[in-house]
N, C-alpha and C positions, 0 to 999 in steps of 0.2 A: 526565385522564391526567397521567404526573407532568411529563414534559418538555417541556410544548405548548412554553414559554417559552425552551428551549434554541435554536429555530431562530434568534434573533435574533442568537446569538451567529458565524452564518455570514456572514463577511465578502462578499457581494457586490459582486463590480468591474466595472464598465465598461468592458468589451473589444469590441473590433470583431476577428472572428477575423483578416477579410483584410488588415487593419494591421499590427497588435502580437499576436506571437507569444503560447502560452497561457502561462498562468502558474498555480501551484497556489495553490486555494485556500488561507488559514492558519487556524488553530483559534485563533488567539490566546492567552491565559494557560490556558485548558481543556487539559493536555496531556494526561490520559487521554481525548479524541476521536481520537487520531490515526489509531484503526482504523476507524472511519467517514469520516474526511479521504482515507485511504488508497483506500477503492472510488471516492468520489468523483471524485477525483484522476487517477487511472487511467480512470476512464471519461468526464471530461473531455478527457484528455490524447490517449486514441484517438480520440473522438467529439466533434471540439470543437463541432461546429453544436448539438447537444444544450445548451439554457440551463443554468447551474449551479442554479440555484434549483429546475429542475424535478427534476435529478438528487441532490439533497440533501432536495428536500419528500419524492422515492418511500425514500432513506434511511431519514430519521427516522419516517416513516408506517409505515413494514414493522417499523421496529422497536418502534415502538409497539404498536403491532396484535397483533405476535408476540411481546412480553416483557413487554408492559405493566410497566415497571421503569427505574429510574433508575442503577441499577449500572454498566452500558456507560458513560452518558458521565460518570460521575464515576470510575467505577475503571476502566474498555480494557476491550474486548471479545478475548474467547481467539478462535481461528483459526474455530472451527466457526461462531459468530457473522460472521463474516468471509466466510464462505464463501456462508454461506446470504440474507444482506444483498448482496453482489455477485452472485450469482445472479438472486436475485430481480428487481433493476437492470437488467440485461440481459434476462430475459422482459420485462418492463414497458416497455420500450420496444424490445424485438424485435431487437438486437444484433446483428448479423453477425458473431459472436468466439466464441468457445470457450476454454475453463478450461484448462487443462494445470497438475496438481499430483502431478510426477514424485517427490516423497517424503513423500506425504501417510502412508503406513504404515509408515516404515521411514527411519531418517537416514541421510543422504550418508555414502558409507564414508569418504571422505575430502574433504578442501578441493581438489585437483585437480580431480577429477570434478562434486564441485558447480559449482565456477566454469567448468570447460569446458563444461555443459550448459547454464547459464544462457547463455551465450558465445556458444553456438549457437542461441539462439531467443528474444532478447534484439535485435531489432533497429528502430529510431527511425522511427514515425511504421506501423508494422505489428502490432509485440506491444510489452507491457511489463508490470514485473512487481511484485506487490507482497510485499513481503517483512519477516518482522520478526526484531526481534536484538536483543540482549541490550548494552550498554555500560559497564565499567566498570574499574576501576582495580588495579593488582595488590597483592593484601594489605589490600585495603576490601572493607568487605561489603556497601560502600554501592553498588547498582547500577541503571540505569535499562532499563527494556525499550520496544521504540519499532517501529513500524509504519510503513513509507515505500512510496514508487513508484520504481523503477529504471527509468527511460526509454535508459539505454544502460550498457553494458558496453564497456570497453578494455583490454586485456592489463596495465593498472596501475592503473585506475580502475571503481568501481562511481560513475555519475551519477544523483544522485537526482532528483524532482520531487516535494521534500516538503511536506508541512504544517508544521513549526515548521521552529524554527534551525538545524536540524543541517546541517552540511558538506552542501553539495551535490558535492562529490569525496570520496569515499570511498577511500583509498589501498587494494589489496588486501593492499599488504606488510603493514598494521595486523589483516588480518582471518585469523577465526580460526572456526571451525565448534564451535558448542554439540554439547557441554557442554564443551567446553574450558578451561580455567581461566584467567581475564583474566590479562594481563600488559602491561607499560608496552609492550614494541612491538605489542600487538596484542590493546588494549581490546576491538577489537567482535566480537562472538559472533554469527555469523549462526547464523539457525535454519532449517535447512533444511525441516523439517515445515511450516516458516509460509512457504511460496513460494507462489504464484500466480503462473504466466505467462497473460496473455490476451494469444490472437493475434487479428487482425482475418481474417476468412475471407469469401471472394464469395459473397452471397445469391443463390441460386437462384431463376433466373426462375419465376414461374407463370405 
């Protein structure tokens, strides 16, 4: 297969959940992982008793098994890989959470309504959301697209729980709804077609 050897590249840490708070795993210099960092990440962040290593081995295996290809982690995986890699994570170890992708057909009519919806079902330690967006500069053509976990929302901040360096406060005055055109106050383009909210929901007795 071509990836077996990518697994190495997953930083495993030594956490005791009931000491030291969770922390996101990093992709380290690999920046196109960050949409595999991102399901992990989030399904860490809700699920922390769940080992990282078991929830990164059912990653890479699914997507082995289903792509047999090396494209994902040298170039990012688009939404739809994203979708069906998070899925499957949750069957495989039986999840009590549920998907919510309120613009998977259709973009946010405006940045209001995107930020008010995330606002309302966006909240620490029950749902959280993974989201990706566009970053760059106005009058460069030069621009990077990036994959994160939003663990909270505040009327002036989006906080991330990310895999690489990016700002973990995200100002929302900088933010700006794709396809929008970058500008100096407000580089990041969210996309809202790339949202994934998962909530945590009560398992029914049997």
């Amino acid at each position: 297969m071509y990836f077996r050897l990518y697994k190495l590249l997953f930083k495993q840490e030594s956490i005791s959940m009931a000491k030291k708070p969770v922390k996101p795993a990093k992709q380290g210099d690999f920046s196109s992982q960050c949409g595999f960092y991102a399901i992990g990440n989030i399904v860490s962040l809700l699920f922390p008793k769940i080992k990282r290593t078991q929830i990164f081995d059912s990653i890479w295996d699914f997507y082995d098994e289903t792509y047999d290809d090396a494209n994902g982690l040298l170039y990012g995986i688009v939404r739809d890989r994203v979708n069906k890699i998070l899925c499957h994570v949750i069957d495989e170890f039986d999840l009590p959470c549920s998907v919510y992708r309120p613009w998977w057909s259709k973009i946010a009519p405006n940045r209001d309504e995107f930020l008010n919806r995330i606002r309302d079902v966006v909240n620490p330690g029950d749902s959280a959301m993974i989201l990706g967006y566009d970053y760059g500069i106005e009058g460069n053509t030069d621009f990077y697209s990036h994959w994160t976990v939003i663990r909270k929302t505040t009327g002036k901040s989006l906080l991330n729980f990310d895999s690489d360096d990016e700002n973990s406060r995200i100002s929302l005055q900088r933010c700006d709804l794709w396809s929008k055109e970058f500008s100096k106050e407000r580089p990041y383009r969210l996309s809202s077609t790339d949202t994934f909210i998962i909530s945590k929901t009560k398992k029914e007795k049997t």
